[in-house]
C-alpha positions in Angstrom: 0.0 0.0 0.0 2.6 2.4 0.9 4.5 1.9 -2.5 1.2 2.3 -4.4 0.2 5.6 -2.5 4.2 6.8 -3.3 3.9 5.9 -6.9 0.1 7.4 -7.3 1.9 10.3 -5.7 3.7 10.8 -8.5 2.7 12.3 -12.4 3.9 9.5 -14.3 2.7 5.7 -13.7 4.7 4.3 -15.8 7.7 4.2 -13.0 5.9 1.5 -11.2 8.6 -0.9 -9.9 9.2 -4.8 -10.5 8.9 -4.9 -7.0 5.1 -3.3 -6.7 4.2 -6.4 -9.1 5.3 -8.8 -7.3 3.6 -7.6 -4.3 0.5 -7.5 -6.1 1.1 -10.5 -7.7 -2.3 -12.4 -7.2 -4.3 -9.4 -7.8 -2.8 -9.0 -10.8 -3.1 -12.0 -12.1 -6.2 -12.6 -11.7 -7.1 -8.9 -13.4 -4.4 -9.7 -16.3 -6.6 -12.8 -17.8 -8.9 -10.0 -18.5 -5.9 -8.5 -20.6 -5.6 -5.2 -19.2 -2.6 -2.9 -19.2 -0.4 -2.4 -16.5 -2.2 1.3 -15.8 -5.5 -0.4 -15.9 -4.6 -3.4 -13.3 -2.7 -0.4 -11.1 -6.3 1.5 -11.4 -8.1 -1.4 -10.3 -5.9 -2.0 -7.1 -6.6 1.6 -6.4 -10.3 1.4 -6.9 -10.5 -1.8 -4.5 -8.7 0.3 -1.3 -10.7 3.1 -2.4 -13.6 1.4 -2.2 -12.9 -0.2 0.9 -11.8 3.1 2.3 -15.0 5.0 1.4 -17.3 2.4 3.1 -15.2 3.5 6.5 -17.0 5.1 9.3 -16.3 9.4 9.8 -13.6 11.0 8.3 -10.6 9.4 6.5 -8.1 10.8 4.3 -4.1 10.9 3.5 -1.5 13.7 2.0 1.8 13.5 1.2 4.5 14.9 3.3 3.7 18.1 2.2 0.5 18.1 3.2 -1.1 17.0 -0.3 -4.1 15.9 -0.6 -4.2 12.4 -2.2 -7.4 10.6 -1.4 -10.5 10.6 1.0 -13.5 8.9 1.6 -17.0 10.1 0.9 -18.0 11.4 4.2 -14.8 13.9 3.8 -15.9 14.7 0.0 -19.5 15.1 1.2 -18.3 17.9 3.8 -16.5 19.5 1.3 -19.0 19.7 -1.2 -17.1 18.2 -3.7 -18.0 15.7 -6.3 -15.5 13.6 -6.8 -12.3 12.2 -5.1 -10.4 13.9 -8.5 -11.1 17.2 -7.1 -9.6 16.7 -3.5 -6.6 15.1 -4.6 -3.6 18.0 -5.5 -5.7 20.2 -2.3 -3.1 22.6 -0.1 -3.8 23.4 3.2 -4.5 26.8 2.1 -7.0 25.2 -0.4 -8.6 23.1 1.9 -9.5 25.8 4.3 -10.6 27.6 1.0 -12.8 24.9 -0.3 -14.2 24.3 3.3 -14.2 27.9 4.5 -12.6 27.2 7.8 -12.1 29.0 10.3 -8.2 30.4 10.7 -7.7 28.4 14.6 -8.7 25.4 12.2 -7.0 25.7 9.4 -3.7 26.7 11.9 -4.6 23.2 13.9 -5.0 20.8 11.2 -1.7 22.1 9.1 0.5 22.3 12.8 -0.5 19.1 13.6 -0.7 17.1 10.3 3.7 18.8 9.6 4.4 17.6 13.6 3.3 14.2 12.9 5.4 14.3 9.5 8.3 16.3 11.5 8.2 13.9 13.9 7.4 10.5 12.9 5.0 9.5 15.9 1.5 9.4 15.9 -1.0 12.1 17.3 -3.8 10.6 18.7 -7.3 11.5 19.6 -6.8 15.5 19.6 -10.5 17.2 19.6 -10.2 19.8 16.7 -11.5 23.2 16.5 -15.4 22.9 14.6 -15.2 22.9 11.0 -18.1 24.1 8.9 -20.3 21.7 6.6 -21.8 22.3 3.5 -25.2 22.5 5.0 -23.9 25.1 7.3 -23.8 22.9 10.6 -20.5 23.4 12.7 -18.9 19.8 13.0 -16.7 18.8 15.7 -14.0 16.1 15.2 -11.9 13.3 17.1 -9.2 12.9 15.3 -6.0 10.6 15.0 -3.2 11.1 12.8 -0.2 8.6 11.8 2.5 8.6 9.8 2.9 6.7 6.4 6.2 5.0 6.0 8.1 3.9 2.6 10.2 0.5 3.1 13.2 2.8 4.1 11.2 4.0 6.9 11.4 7.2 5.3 8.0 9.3 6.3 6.2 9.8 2.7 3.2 10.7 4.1 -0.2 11.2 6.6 -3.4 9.3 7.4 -6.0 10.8 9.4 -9.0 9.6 11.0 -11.7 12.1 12.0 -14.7 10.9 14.4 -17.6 13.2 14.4 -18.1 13.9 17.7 -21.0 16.9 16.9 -23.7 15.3 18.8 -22.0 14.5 21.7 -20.4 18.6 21.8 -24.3 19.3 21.9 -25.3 16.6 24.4 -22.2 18.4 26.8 -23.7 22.1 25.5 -27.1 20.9 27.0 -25.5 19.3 29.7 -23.6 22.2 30.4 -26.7 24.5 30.4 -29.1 22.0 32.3 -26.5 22.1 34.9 -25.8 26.2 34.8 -30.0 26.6 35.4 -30.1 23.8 38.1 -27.3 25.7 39.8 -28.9 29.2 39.3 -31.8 28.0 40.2 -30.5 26.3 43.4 -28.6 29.5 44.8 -31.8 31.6 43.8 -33.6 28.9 46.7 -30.9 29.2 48.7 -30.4 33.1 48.8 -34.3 33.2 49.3 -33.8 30.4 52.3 -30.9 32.7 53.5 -33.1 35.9 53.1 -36.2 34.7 54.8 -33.8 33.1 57.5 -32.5 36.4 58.1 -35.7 38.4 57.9 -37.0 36.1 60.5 -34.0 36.6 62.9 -34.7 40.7 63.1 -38.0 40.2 64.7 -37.1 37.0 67.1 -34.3 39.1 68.1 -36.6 42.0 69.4 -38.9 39.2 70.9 -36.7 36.9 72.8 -34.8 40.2 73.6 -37.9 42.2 75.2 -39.3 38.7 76.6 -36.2 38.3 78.3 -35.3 41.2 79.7 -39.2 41.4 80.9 -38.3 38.3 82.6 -36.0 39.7 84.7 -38.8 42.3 86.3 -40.6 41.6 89.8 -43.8 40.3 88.6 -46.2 37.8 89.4 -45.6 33.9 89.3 -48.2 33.5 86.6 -46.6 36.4 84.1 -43.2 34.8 84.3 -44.4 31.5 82.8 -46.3 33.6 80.1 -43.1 35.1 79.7 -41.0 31.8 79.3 -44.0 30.4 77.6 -43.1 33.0 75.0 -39.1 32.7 75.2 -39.6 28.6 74.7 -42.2 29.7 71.5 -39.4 31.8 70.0 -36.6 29.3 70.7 -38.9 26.7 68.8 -38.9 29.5 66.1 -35.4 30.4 66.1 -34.4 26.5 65.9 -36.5 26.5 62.8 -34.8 29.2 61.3 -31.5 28.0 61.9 -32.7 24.2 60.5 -33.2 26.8 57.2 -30.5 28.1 57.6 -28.2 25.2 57.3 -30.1 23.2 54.4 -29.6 26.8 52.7 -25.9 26.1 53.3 -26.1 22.8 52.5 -28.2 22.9 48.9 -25.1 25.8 48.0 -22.3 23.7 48.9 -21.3 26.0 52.1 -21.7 23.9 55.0 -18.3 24.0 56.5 -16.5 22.4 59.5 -14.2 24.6 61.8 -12.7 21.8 63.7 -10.7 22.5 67.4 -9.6 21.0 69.9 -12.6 19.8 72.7 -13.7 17.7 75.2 -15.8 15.3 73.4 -17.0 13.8 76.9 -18.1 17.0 78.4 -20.0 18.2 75.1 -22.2 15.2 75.0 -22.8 15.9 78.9 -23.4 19.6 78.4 -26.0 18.5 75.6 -27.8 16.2 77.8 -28.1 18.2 80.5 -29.5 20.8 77.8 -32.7 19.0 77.2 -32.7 16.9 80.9 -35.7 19.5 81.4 -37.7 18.1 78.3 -37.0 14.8 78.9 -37.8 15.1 82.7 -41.0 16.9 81.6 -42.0 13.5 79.9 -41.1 11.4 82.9 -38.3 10.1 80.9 -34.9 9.0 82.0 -32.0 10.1 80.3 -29.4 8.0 80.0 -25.5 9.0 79.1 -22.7 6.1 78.7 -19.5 7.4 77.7 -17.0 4.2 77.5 -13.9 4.0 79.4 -12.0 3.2 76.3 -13.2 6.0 74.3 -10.9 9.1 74.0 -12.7 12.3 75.3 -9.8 15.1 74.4 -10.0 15.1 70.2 -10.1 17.8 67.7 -13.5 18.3 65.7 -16.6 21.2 65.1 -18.6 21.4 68.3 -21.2 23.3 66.7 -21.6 20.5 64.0 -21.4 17.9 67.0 -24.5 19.7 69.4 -26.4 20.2 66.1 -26.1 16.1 65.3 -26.8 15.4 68.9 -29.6 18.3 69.8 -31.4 16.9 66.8 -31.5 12.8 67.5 -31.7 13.3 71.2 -34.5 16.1 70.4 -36.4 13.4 67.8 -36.1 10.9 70.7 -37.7 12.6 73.3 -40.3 13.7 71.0 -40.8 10.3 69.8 -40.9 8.9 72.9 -43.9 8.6 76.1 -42.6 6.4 78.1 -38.9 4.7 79.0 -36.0 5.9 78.7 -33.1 8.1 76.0 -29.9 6.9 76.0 -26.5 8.7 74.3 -23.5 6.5 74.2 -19.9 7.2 72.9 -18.3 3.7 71.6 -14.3 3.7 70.4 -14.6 1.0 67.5 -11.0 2.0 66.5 -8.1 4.0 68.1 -4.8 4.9 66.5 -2.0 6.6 68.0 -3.5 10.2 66.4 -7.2 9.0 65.3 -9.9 7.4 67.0 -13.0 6.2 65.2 -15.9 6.8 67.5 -19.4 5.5 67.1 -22.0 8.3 69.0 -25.6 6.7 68.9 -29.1 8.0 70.6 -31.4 5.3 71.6 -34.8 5.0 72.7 -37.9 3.0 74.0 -40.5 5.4 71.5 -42.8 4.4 68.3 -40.3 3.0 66.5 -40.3 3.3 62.8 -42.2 1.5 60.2 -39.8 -0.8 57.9 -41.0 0.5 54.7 -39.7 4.3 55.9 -36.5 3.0 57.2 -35.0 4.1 54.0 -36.1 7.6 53.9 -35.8 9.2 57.6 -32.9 10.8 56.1 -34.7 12.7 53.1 -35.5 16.6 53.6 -38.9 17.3 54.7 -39.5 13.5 55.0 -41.6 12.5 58.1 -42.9 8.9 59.5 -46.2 10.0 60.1 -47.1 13.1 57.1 -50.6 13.6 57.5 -52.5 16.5 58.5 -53.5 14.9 61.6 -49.9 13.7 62.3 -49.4 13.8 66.3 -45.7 15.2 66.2 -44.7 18.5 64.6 -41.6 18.9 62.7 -40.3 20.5 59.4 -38.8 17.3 58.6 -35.3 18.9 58.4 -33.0 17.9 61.3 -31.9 14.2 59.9 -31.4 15.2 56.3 -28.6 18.2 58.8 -27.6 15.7 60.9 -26.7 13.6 58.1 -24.8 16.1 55.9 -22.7 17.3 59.3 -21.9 13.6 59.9 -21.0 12.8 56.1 -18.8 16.3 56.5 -16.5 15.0 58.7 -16.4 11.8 56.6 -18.5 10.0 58.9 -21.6 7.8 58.2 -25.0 7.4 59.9 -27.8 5.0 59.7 -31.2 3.5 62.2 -32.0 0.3 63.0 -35.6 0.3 64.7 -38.3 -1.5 65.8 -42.0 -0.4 65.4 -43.5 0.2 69.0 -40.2 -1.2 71.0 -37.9 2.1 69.7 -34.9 3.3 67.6 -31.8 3.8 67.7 -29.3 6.1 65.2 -25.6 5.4 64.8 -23.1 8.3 63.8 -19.6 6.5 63.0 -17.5 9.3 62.7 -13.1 9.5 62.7 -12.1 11.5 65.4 -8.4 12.9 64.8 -6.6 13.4 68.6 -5.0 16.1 70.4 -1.3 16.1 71.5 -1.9 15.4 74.9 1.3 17.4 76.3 -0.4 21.0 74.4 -4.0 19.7 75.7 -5.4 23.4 76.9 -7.0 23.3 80.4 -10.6 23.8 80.8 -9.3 26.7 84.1 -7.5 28.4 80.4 -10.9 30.8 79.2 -10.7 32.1 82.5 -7.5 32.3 83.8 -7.3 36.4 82.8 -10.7 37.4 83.3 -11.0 36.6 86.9 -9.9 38.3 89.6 -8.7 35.9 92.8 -8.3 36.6 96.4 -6.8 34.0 98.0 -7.0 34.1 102.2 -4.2 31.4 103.5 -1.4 32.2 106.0 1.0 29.2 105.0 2.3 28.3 102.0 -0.6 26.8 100.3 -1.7 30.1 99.0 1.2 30.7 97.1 1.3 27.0 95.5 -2.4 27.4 94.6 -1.6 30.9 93.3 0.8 29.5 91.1 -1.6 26.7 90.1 -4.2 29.0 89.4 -1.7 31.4 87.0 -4.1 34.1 87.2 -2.3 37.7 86.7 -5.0 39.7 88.9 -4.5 36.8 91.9 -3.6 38.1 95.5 -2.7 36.4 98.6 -3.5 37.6 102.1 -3.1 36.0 105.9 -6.6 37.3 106.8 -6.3 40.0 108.9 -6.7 42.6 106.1 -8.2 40.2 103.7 -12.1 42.4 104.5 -10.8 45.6 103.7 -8.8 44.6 100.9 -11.9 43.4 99.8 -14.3 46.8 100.7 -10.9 48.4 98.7 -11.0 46.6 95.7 -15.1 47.3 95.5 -14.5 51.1 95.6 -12.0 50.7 93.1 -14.5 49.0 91.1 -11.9 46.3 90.7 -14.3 43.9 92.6 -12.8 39.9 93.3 -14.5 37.3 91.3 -13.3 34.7 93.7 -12.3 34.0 97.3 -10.5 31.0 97.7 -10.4 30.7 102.2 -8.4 28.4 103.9 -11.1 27.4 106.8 -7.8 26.7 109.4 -6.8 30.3 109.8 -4.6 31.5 112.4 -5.3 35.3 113.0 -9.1 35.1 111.9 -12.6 32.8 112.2 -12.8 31.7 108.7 -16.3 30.8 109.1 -17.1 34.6 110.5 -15.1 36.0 107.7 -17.1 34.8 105.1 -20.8 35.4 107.5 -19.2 39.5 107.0 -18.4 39.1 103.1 -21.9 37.6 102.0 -24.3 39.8 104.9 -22.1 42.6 103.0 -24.7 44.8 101.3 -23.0 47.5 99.5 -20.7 44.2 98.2 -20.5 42.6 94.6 -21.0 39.5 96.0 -18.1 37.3 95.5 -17.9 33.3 94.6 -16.4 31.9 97.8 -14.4 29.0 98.4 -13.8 27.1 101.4 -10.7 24.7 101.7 -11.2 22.6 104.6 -9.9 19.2 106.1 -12.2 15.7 105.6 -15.5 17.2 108.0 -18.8 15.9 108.9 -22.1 17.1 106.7 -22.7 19.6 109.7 -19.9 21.3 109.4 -20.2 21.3 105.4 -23.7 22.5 105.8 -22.2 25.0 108.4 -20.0 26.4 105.5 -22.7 26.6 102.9 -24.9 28.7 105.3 -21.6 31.2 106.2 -21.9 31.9 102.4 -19.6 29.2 101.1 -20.4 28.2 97.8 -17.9 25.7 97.1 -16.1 23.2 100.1 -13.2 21.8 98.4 -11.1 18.9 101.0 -7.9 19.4 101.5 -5.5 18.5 100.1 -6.2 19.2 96.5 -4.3 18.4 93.9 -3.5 20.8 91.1 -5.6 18.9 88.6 -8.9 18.8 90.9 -8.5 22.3 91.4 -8.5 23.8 88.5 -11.6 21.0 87.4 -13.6 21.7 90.6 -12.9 25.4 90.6 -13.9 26.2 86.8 -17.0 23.4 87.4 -18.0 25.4 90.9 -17.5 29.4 88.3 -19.6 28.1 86.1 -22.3 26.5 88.3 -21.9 30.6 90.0 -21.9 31.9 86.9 -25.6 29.9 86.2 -27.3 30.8 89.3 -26.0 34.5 88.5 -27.7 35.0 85.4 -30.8 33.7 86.9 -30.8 36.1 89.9 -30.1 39.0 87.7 -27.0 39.5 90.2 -24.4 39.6 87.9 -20.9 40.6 88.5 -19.0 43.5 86.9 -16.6 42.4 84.1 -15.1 45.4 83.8 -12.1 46.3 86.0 -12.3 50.5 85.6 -14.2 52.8 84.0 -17.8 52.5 82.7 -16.8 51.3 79.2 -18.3 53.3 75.8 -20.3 51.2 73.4 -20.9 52.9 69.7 -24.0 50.4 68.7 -24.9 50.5 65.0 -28.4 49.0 64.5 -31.0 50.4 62.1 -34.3 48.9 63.3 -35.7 50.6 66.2 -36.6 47.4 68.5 -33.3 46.2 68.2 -31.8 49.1 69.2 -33.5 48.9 72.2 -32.8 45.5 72.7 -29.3 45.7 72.1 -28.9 48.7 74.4 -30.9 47.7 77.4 -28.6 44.7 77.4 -25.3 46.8 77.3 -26.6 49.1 79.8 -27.8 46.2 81.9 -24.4 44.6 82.0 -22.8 48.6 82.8 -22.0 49.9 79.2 -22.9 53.5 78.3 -24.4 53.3 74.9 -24.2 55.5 71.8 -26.7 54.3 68.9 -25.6 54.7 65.3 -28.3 54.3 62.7 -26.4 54.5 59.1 -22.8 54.9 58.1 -22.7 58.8 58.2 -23.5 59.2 61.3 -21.2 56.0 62.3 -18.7 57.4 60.6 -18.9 60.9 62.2 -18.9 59.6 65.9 -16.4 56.4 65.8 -13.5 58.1 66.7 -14.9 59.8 69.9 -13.1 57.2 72.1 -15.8 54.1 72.2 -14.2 50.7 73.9 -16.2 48.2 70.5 -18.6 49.5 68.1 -21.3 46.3 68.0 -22.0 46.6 64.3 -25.2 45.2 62.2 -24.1 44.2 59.0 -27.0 44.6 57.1 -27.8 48.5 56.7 -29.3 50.1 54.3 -26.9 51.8 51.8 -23.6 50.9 52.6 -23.1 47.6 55.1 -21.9 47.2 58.0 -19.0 45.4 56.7 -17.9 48.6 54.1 -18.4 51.3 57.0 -15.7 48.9 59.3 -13.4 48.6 56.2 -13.5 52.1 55.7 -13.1 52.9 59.8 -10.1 50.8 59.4 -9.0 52.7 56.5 -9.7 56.1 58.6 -8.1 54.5 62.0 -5.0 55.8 63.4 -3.5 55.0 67.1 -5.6 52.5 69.1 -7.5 50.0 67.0 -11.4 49.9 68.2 -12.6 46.1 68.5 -15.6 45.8 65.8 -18.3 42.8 66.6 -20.4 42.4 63.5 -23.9 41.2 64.2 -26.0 39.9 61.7 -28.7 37.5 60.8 -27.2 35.7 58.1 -25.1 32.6 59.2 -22.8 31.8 56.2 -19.3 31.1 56.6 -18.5 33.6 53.6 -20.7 36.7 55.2 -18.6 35.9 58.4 -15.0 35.5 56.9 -16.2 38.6 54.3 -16.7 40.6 57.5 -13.1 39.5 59.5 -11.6 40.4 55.8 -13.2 44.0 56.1 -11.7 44.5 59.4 -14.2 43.1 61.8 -12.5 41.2 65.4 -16.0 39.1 65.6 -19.1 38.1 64.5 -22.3 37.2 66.2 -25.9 36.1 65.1 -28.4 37.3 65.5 -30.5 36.6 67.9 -28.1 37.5 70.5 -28.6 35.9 74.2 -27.6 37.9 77.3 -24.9 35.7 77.8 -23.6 35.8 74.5 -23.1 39.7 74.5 -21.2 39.2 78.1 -18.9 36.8 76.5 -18.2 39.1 73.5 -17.6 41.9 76.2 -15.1 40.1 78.0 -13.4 38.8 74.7 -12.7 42.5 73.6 -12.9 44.8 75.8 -12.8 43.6 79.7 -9.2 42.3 78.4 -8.7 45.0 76.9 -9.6 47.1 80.4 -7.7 44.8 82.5 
């Protein structure tokens, strides 16, 4: 074949070699008892390939080295518009790109590539070409393939290529391509509308919870302050709502996002239950938590994305459930020295779930029981969450139940570890917002001092210890904490703390009593002196800092519920700039400063933000979405304007993607809250920025 195609390359036939015959040998013989001529049998042998050739599927053709063209099939006639294979032998590139009226990236591809496989010698294989037009005015796209032809030297003399048209498939991807552009529009349309409405909601729960609160907190009758919780559980129900929006608005655009650190696994899940002991008490149910003694309790992970897995099973079980029992129990299936794979599952003795729905629990807005007269409420939301947060951290989850004996749902999740030696200590969040006073005359009150590692820690014997105390209040450096050694030499322990808690005109401190093993009187004895804590000496660093951050907290909790809480400020009234456009809000907002002993200055759009920022506020609480320009422009642009001390910016807002939060951080912003925020929440933001800051 190659000789023929080098000899048909060529003006005169009558060179055909000895050699050509031979090779041909039975074709010719059998075409020489019809006594043709040497031209006529080499025009035979030509018509045979070329016939065989033009039967081939898509596009096939060959040049010469020079990018000749010497002969095609039909389909490459046929896009050509020519008539016969006489008129596309003897084509140029530049001819071809004439003839076909191609494009100049085409006509560039098919000459580059067609003189680098003749250059070269190797083959170029399946290279998608740039759409060349047909006849009938169609663009046609093309697979093609090209190889070298070689003579018997080895010598290249030539190119074949083979062209696939790949046209319908280019407009099966186009479709594709599009289908998938107007599912995605139309999915981030859903979402931003999920987000909006989500956000919308969260202005007006903010002014309700806010106002129902702080109403809460007023003298009033028994019967108007469980109208008023009645009213602060409704909103809750609401808000959870609204954040179960929330996330499958983050979850349908591909923004639910993990922000793993390191935490006590073990204490989350018994925060959590404790959380809804109330709902499950209300039920007569007993709930149940088994942590195993092999599972690790100090890993790294997304506590939000935990509570939100475990506040929705544990919720569905109570809910689910009328008599019996709810269970939470932490199995280690697998450790490794830096992983652990931990199996967290929520059982129960409820309705159970019907076989056929087994299967699709996990579906949004999927409920057992759908009907209109269904018993238990529900958007049908929190499994289809609970299952992305789990698959997030490349986790699985799955139910096995039991119609009318129960359920029980299993999270298997990888848990990497932390390096125990940097493990933080849970004394660590409040080790420089607290301010100590210890009361020991031996040298225990140094050793605890330097256990404690608090900078604003003193030590006294006790004779001064009162007035150091009355001092600190006028100062309005108040302690946080008394830690009293009961065995005092120079002072009645017992009667010093009976003259700290009768003290009226006293923030009341947290007091501790450190005394030796002691009979229930004498405990009880303590309590009633104004002891809070009674921790048995000795005690060991370790217990300490466990019992002493358990026994804050615990003070912490009955605080907020007295409405006794304790300055976290150690000078001066601090300056609040607050930026908030809706009316109720503003009031919410600064009833809670005030409440907590800010002096507030409201800001209701960037002019006037901009105008009073500088007049020497501690924070500027910030809402993000105002009218005109945002929140987060007016804090780029105050960052832009700041010079000396930087003012700590909080943005607060009622969106709760991880973009709007990182967007307002990039702007300038120290921290972001959501909106609604809790009493509790603001105080935490307050001693984050600016009671250190004061200290």
């Amino acid at each position: 074949m190659d000789k023929i195609i080098e000899v048909l390359s060529k003006t005169d036939l009558e060179n055909i070699t000895e050699a050509i015959l031979n090779r041909y040998q039975k074709i010719l013989g059998e075409l020489h008892s019809e006594n043709l001529s040497v031209e006529e049998l080499i025009e035979h042998i030509v018509s045979y390939y070329e016939d065989i050739i033009s039967c081939m599927p898509g596009n096939v053709y060959w040049l010469s080295k020079n990018g000749i063209g010497i002969g095609c099939n039909k389909n490459v006639l046929n896009m050509f518009g020519l008539k016969s294979l006489k008129e596309f032998k003897g084509l140029s590139f530049e001819a071809m790109a004439t003839v076909g009226k191609w494009t100049e990236a085409a006509t560039v591809s098919f000459e580059n590539d067609t003189l680098e496989v003749v250059n070269t010698g190797n083959a170029k294989l399946n290279v998608e070409e740039p759409p060349i037009p047909h006849t009938d005015g169609r663009l046609l796209y093309f697979l093609t393939s090209r190889v070298p032809l070689f003579d018997r030297f080895g010598k290249v003399i030539g190119v074949v290529g083979i062209s696939i048209d790949i046209t319908d498939r280019k407009h099966m991807e186009k479709e594709l391509r599009h289908a998938k552009e107007y599912a995605e529009a139309a999915n981030k349309s859903k979402s931003e509308f999920l987000a909006a409405v989500s956000h919308e909601l969260r202005i007006p729960l903010t002014g309700i919870l806010g106002m129902a609160r702080i109403l809460g907190d007023e003298p009033m009758q028994e019967a108007h302050h469980k109208q008023i919780n009645d009213i602060v559980t409704s909103g809750e129900h609401l808000l959870a709502l609204v954040n179960d929006l929330l996330d499958l608005a983050k979850l349908e655009a591909g923004k639910l996002e993990l922000h793993s650190s390191p935490l006590d696994l073990r204490k989350l899940v018994e925060e959590i239950a404790t959380m809804l002991s109330f709902q499950a008490k209300a039920k007569n149910l007993e709930l149940l938590v088994n942590y195993a003694i092999d599972a690790p309790q100090m890993v790294i992970g997304d506590a939000r994305a935990i509570r939100q897995i475990l506040l929705n099973l544990m919720g569905n079980a109570i809910k689910f459930t009328e008599r019996g029992h709810i269970r939470i129990n932490v199995d280690c299936i697998q450790q490794e020295q830096l992983k652990a794979h931990l199996i967290l599952s929520v059982e129960d003795s409820g309705i159970g779930i019907p076989p056929e729905k087994l299967t699709t629990v996990f579906e949004r807005f999927n409920q057992v029981d759908s009907s209109r007269t269904r018993r238990y409420g529900g958007a049908g939301l929190g499994l289809t969450i609970t299952k992305a947060y789990v698959e997030l951290m490349s986790g699985k989850i799955w139910v096995e139940s039991e119609v009318g004996k129960g359920s029980c749902f299993y999270c298997q999740i990888p848990f990497p570890l932390q390096d125990m030696i940097n493990r933080p200590s849970i004394w660590d969040p409040y080790r420089s917002q607290l301010r100590i006073l210890i009361i020991d005359d031996t040298l225990r009150g140094d050793v605890i001092a330097k256990q404690l590692s608090c900078p604003f820690c003193h030590i006294n014997p006790g004779e001064q210890a009162f007035n150091m105390i009355l001092t600190a209040q006028q100062k309005h450096e108040p302690y946080h904490i008394i830690i009293m050694d009961q065995q005092l030499q120079s002072i009645d322990a017992m009667e010093l703390g009976r003259r700290i808690h009768q003290q009226r005109n006293l923030q009341a401190p947290m007091m501790v009593l450190l005394m030796p093993p002691s009979t229930v009187e004498a405990r009880n004895s303590a309590k009633q002196s104004g002891f809070f804590e009674i921790l048995i000496k000795p005690v060991h660093p370790s217990e300490l800092l466990v019992n002493l951050t358990a026994a804050w907290e615990r003070w912490e909790d009955k605080h907020r519920a007295t409405n006794k809480s304790l300055s976290i400020f150690s000078d001066k009234q601090p300056n609040i700039l607050l930026v908030e456009d809706d009316p109720i809000i503003q009031k919410v907002h600064t009833m809670m400063l005030e409440k907590v002993g800010c002096k507030v200055n409201v800001a209701q759009n960037s002019q006037e933000t901009l105008s009073m920022y500088a007049g020497g506020f501690d924070a500027i609480f910030m809402d993000v979405g105002l009218p005109g320009m945002s929140g987060i422009e007016i804090a780029a642009e105050i960052r832009r304007r700041e010079q000396g001390q930087r003012i700590p910016i909080i943005g607060v807002t009622g969106y709760g993607y991880e973009e709007d939060r990182l967007n307002c951080l990039e702007a300038g912003m120290d921290d972001v809250a959501i909106k609604p925020l809790k009493p509790e929440e603001l105080t935490q933001l307050l001693i984050k920025w600016v009671a250190k800051e004061k200290a």
